[in-house]
C-alpha positions as CSV (number, residue, x, y, z in Angstrom):
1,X,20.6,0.0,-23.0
2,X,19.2,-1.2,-20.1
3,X,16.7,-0.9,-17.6
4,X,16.3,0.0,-14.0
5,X,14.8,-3.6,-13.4
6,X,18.5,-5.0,-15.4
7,X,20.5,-2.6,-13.7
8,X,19.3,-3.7,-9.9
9,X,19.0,-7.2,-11.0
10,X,22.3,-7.8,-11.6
11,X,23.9,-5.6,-8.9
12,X,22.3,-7.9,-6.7
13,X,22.9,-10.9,-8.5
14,X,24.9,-13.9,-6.1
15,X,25.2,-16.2,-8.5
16,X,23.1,-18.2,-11.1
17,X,21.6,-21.6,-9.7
18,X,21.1,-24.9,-10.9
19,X,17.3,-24.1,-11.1
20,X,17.9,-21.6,-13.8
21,X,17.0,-18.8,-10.5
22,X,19.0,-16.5,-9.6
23,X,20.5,-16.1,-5.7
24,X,19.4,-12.4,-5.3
25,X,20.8,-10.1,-2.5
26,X,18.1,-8.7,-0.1
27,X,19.6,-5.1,0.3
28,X,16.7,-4.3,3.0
29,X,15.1,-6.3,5.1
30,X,11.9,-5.1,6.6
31,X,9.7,-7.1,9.5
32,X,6.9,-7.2,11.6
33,X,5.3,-9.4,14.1
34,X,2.6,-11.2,12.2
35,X,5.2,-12.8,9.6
36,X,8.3,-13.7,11.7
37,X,7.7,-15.9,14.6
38,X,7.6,-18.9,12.8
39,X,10.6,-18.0,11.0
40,X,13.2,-17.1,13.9
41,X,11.4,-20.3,15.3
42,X,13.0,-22.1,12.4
43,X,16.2,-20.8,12.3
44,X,16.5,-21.5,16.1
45,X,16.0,-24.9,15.5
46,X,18.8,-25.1,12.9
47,X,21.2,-23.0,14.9
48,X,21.4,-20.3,12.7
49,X,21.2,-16.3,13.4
50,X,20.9,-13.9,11.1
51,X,23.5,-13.0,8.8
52,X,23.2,-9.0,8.4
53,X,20.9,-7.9,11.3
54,X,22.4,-4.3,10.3
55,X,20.1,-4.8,7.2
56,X,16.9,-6.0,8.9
57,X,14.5,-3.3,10.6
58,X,11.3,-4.0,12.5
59,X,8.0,-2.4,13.1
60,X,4.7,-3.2,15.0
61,X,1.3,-3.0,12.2
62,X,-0.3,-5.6,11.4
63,X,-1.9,-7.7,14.7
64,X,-1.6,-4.4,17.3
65,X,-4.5,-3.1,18.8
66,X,-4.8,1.3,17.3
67,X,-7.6,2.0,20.5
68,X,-4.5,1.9,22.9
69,X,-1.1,1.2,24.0
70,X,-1.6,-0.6,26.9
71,X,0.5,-3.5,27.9
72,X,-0.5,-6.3,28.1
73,X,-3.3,-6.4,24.7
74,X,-6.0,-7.2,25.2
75,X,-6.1,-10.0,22.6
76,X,-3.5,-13.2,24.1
77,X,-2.8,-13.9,20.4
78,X,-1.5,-10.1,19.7
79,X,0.0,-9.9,22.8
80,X,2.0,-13.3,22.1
81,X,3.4,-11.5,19.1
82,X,4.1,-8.4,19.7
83,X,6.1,-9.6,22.8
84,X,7.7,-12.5,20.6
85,X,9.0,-9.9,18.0
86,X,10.7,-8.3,21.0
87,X,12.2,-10.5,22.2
88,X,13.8,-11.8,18.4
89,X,15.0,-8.4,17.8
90,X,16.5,-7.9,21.3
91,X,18.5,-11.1,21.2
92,X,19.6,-10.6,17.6
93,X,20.2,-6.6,18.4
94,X,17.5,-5.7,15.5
95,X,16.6,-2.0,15.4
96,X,12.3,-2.4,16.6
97,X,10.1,0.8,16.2
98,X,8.0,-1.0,18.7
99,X,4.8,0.6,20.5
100,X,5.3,3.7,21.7
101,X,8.1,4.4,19.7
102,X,8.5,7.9,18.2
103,X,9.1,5.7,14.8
104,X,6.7,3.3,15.0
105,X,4.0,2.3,12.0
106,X,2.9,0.5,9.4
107,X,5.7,-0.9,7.5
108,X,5.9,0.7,3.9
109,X,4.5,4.0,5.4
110,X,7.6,4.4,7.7
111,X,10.6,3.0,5.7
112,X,10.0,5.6,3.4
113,X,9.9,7.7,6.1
114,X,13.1,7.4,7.9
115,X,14.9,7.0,4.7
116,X,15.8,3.2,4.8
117,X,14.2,3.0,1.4
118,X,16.6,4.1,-1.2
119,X,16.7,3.6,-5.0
120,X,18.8,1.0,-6.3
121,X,17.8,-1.3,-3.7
122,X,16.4,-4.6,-3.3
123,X,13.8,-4.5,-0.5
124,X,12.2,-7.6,0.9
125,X,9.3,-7.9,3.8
126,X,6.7,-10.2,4.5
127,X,3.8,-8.5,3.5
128,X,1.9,-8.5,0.1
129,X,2.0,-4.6,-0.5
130,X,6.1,-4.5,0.0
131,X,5.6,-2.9,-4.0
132,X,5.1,0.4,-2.3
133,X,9.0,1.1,-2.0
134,X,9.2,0.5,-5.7
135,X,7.9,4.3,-5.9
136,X,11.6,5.3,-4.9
137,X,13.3,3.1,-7.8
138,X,13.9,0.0,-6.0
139,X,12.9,-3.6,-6.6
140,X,10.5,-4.5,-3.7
141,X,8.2,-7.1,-3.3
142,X,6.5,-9.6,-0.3
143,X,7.7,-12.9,0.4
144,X,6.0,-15.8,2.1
145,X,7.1,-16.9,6.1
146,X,9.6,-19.2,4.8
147,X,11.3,-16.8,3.1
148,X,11.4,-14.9,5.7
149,X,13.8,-17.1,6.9
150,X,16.1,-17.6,4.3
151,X,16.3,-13.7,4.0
152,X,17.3,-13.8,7.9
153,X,19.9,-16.7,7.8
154,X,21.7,-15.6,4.4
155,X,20.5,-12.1,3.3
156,X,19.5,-13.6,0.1
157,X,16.5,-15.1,-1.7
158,X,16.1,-17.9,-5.0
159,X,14.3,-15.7,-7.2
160,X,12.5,-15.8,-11.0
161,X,13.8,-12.8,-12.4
162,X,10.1,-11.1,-14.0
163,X,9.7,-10.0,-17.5
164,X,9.2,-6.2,-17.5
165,X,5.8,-4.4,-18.5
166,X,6.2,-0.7,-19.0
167,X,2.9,0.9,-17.8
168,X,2.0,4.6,-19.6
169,X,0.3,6.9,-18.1
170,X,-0.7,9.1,-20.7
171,X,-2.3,12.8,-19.7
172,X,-2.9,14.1,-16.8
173,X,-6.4,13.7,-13.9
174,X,-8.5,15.8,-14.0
175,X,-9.7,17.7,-10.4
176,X,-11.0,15.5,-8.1
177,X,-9.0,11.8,-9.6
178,X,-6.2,10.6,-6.9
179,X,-3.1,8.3,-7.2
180,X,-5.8,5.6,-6.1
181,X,-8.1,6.2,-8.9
182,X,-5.3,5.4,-11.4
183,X,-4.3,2.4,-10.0
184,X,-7.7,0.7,-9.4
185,X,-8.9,1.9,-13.2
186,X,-5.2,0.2,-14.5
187,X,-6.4,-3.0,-12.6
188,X,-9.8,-2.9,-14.3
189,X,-8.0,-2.6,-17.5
190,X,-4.9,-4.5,-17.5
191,X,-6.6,-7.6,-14.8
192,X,-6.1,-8.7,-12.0
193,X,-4.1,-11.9,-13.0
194,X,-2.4,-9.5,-16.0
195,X,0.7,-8.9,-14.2
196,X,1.5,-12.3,-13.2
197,X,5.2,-12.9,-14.3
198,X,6.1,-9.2,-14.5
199,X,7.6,-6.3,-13.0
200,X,5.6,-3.1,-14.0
201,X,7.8,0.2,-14.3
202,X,5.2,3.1,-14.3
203,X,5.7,5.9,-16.6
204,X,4.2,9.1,-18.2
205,X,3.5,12.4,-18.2
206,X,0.9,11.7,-15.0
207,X,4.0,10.0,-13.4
208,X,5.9,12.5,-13.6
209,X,3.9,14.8,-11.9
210,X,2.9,12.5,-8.8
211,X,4.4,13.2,-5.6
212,X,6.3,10.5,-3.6
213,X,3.1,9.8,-1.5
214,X,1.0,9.2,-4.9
215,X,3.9,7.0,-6.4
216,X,3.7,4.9,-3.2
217,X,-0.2,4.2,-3.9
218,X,0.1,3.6,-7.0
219,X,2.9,1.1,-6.3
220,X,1.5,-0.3,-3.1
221,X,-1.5,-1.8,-5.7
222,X,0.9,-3.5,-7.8
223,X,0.6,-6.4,-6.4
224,X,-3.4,-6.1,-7.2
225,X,-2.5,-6.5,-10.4
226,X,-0.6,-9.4,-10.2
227,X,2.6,-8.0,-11.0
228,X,5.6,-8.8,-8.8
229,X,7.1,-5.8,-7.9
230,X,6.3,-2.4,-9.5
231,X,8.6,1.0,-9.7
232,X,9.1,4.5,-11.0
233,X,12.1,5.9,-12.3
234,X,14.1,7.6,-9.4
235,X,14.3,11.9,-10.4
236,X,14.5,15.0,-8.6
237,X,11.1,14.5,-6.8
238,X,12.3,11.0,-5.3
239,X,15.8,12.9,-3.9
240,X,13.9,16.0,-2.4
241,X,11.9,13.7,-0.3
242,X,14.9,11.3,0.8
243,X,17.1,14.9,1.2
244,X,17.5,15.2,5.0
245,X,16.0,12.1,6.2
246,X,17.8,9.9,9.0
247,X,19.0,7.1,6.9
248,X,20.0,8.9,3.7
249,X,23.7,10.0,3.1
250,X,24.7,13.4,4.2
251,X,26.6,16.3,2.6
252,X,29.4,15.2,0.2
253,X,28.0,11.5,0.7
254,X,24.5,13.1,-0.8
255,X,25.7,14.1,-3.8
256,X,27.4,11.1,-4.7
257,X,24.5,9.1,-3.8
258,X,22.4,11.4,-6.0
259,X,24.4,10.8,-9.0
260,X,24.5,6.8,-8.4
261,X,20.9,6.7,-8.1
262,X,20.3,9.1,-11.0
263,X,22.4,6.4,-13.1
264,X,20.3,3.7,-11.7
265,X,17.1,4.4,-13.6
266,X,16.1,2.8,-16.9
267,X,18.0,4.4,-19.7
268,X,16.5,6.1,-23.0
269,X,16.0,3.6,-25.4
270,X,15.7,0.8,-23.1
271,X,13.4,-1.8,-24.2
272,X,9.9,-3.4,-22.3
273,X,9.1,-6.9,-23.0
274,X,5.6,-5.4,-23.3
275,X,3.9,-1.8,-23.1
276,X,0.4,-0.4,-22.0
277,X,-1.1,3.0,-22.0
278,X,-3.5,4.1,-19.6
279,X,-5.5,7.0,-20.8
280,X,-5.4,9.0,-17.5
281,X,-8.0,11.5,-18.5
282,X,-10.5,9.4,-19.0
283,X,-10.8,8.5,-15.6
284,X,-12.7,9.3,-13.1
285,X,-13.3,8.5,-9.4
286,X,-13.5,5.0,-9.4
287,X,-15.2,2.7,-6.9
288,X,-15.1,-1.2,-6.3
289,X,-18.7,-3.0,-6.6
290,X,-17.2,-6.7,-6.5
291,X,-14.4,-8.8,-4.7
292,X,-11.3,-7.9,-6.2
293,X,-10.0,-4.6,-6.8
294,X,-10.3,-5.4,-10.5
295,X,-14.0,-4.9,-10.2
296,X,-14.5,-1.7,-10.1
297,X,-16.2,1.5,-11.9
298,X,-15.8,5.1,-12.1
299,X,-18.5,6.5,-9.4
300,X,-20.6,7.8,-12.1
301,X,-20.5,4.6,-14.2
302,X,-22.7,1.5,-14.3
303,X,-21.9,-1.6,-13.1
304,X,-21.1,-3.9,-16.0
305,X,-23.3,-6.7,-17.1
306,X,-21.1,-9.7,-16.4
307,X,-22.3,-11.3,-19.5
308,X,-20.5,-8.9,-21.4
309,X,-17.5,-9.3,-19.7
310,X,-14.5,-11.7,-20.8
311,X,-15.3,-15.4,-20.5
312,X,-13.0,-15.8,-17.2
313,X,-14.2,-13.4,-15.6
314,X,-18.0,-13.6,-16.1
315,X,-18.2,-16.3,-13.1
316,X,-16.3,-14.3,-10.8
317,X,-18.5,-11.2,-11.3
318,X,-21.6,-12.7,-11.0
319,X,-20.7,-14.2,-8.1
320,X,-19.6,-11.1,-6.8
321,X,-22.9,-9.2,-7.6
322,X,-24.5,-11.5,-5.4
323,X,-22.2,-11.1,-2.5
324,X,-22.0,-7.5,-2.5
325,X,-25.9,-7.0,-3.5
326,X,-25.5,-4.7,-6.5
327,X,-26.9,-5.5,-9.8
328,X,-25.7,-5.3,-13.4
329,X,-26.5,-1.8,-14.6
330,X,-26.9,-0.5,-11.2
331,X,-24.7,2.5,-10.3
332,X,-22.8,2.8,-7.2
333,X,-23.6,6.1,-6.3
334,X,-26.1,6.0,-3.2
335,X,-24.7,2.8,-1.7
336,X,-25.5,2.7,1.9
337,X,-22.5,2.5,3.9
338,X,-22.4,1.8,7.4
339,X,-18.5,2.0,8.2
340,X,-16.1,4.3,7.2
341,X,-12.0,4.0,7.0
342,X,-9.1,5.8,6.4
343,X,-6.3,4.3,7.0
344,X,-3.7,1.5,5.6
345,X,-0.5,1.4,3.7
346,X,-2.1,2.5,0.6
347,X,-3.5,5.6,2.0
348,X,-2.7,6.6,5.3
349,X,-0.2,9.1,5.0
350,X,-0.5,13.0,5.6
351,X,-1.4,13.9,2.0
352,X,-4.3,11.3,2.2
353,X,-5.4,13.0,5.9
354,X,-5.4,16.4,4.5
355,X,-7.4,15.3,1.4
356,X,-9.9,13.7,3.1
357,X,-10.1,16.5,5.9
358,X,-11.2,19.0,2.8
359,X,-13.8,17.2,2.7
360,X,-15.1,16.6,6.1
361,X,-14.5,20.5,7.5
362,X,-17.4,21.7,9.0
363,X,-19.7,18.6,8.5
364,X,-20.7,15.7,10.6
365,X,-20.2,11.9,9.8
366,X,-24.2,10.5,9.1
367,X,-25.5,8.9,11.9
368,X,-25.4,5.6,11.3
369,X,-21.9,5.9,9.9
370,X,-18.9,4.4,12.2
371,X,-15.6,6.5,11.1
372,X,-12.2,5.1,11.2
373,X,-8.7,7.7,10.8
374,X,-5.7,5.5,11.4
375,X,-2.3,7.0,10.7
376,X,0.0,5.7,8.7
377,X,2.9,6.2,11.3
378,X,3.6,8.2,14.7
379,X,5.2,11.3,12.1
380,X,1.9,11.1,10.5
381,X,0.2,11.3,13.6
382,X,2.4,14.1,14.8
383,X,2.7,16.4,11.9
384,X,-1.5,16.0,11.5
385,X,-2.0,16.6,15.1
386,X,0.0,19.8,14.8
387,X,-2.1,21.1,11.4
388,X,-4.9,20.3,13.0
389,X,-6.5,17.6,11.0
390,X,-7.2,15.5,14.6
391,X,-9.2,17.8,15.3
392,X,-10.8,18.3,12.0
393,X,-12.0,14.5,12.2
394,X,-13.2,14.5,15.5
395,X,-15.4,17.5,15.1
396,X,-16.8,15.7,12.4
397,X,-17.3,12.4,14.1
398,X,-14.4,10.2,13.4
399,X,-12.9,8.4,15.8
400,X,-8.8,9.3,15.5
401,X,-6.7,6.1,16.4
402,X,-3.3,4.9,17.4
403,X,-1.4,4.1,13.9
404,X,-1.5,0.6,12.6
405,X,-2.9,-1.4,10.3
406,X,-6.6,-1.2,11.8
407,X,-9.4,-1.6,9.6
408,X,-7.2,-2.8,6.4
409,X,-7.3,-6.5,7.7
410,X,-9.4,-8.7,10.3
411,X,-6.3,-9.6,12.4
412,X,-6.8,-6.5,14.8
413,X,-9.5,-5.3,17.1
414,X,-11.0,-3.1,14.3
415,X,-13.3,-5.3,12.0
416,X,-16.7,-4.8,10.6
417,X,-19.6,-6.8,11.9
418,X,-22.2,-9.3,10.1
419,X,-23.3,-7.6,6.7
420,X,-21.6,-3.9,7.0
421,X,-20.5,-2.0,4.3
422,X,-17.5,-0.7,4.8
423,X,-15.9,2.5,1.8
424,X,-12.3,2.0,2.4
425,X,-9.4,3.6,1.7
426,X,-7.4,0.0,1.8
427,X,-6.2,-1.9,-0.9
428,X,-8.2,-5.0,-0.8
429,X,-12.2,-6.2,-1.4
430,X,-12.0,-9.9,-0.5
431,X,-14.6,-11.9,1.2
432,X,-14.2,-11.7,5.0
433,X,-10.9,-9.1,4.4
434,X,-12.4,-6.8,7.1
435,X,-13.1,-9.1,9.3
436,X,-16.4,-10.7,8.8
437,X,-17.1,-13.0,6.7
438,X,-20.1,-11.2,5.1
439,X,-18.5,-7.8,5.6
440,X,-18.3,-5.9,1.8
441,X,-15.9,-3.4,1.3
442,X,-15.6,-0.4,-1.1
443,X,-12.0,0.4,-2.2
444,X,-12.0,4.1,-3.0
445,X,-9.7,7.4,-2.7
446,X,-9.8,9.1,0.8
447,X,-11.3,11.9,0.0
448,X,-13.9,9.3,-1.7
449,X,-14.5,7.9,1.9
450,X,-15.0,10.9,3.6
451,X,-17.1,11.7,1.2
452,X,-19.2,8.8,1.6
453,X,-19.0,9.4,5.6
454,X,-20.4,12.5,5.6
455,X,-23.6,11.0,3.1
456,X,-24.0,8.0,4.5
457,X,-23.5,6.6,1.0
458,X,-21.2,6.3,-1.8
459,X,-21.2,9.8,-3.4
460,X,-19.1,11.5,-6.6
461,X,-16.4,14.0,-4.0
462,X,-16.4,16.3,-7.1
463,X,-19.9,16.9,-6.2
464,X,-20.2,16.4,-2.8
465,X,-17.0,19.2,-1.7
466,X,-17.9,22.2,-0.2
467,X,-16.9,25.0,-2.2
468,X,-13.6,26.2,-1.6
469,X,-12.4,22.8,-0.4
470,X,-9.5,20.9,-2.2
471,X,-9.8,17.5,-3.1
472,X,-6.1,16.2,-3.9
């Protein structure tokens, strides 16, 4: 019996090395202009081009301005990148969804998207939140600059292979609990170091249920957890999404991909070098107080006492009480925020738009709320702008961007200023994330932060919905 971790593992296995690692097959390559400079740069110096360009596709996210498209950027730095990347894919004939294209986005929103992400595969990128394409059955996970180049000049990677952690979802949300919830209250539970070493396969009766766009948040925060990589079984849901899309095998070739991929998850009986259970219905909306997505509570909840806490952790959250200016026992709910975003990989996809535009129909951001929507891709973009949801947000107050990264990271134009607090719909609280050093950030749902727009604070959306609206 063996698992879907096993089975991709060794399909992709090179050879053993030396080091007791394994030489591991990259079956998907995916770049973008913040994370490959330095690594063409290297192999240039060596002489080398990349092996498989047919396996290596490239977007524009992470550095590019989402207030324009104008050539030049404004910012020398982006510019220099974004014209870099270019130029590396143009000389080594990589397919670029560059700006402007009809394909262009963030990178684990549009892979997905266009079908390059398939189960069974091993799926590289330079990017922390790679997980996401683990929601399709495939081993993905970020890898550092200089792996970057190793990928590029040999297709493959010296890799650890992690022990596997089956994660349980057991039960089903209640109304008003997203994807996002989940994953932040299984970081609260299992740490934020716990996964270290692992791969975390997600299971359940909850998982089972998600659709593709909920797997991918709940996989995107994988890596919040620690764990390497995370993934869900492939079933009928994943193939109904990939049915049709431009990378994905067509009519007899469909079926037989079908039944390979069918074959490729874990079978019954396999065995988990460990197991958790998450008790899904007994959470709730939950919202970050501190500096790590570990530190969070459900909305109506008070914030722990830190002295309460485990002994490693008790530093870290006081520390964080300080910074963020909460206090044990306080409760989150009536948190003054001053920015507003919804956006990034984790949640910037249509579902996550339409959620969050139940909630803002009809209303008006608070005054001295700034609000950020930031597709997830140009088909994002599209499909919203012809349901409508554009024009939902700006009626409301938001400002509707270009897609990119935006608000997830300070690396763009978009970034708070001095002391703001920021509800976001990102995937990361750190010091200075956003952009300014003494920025604090509030990882919640989307519907969460448009919640919070509309109130000017951090309010419970099951509450706070007009009736009739859907919160999904």
């Amino acid at each position: 019996m063996q698992t879907l971790l096993d089975k991709v593992w060794d399909l992709h296995t090179v050879r053993q090395l030396p080091t007791g690692q394994t030489q591991l097959f990259i079956g998907l390559h995916l770049i973008h202009e913040v994370t490959t400079p330095q690594a063409f740069a290297m192999l240039r110096e060596r002489g080398v081009t990349p092996a498989f360009p047919e396996r290596i596709f490239g977007t524009m996210d992470h550095i590019i301005p989402t207030s324009s498209l104008r050539r030049p950027a404004a910012d020398p730095v982006a510019e220099e990148m974004i014209a870099t990347l270019e130029a590396n894919c143009r000389a080594h004939h990589i397919p670029l969804y560059g700006l402007g294209d009809d394909h262009q986005g963030i990178v684990h929103v549009i892979g997905p998207e266009l079908g390059l992400t398939q189960p069974g595969m091993t799926i590289a990128c330079g990017d922390s939140h790679t997980s996401t394409h683990g929601a399709f059955g495939a081993l993905a996970f970020g890898i550092g600059t200089s792996q970057v180049r190793d990928v590029l000049a040999s297709q493959c990677l010296a890799m650890d292979k992690p022990k596997l952690r089956r994660v349980r979802f057991a039960g089903h949300p209640a109304a008003g609990v997203t994807a996002k919830d989940l994953a932040l209250a299984m970081i609260r539970q299992l740490g934020v170091n716990g996964g270290v070493g692992f791969a975390y396969e997600y299971v359940g009766d909850a998982i089972d249920a998600m659709t593709m766009d909920e797997r991918m948040t709940l996989c995107n925060l994988s890596i919040e957890g620690g764990a390497r990589m995370g993934y869900v079984n492939p079933d009928d849901t994943t193939f109904a999404y990939l049915r049709g899309r431009a990378h994905v095998p067509s009519g007899d070739a469909w079926e037989r991909a079908v039944a390979w991929w069918r074959g490729m998850a874990s079978d019954a009986g396999s065995r988990a070098d460990d197991e958790q259970v998450i008790d899904v219905e007994a959470i709730g909306p939950v919202v970050t107080w501190g500096t790590n997505p570990g530190q969070s509570v459900a909305v109506d909840e008070p914030i722990p006492d830190p002295s309460l806490l485990a002994a490693g952790e008790r530093d870290a959250a006081v520390e964080a009480l300080q910074f963020m200016g909460f206090s044990a026992g306080e409760s989150v709910q009536g948190r003054k925020v001053d920015v507003a975003f919804i956006g990034s990989c984790t949640n910037a996809r249509l579902s996550d738009l339409r959620a969050a535009a139940d909630v803002v129909r009809g209303q008006r951001v608070a005054r001295h709320v700034r609000g950020l929507v930031v597709p997830g891709s140009r088909e994002v973009q599209r499909a919203a702008e012809r349901e409508g949801l554009h024009d939902v947000f700006l009626a409301a107050g938001f400002e509707w961007r270009e897609p990119g990264c935006s608000l997830c990271l300070g690396m763009n134009d978009d970034k708070l200023a001095g002391a703001q607090t920021c509800a976001s719909s990102s995937n990361r609280n750190f010091r200075g994330r956003q952009g300014s050093p003494t920025g604090r950030t509030l990882l919640m749902s989307p519907a969460m932060v448009a919640a919070a727009a509309i109130a000017g604070a951090v309010v419970d959306v099951r509450r706070a919905v007009p009736q009739g609206a859907s919160v999904q």
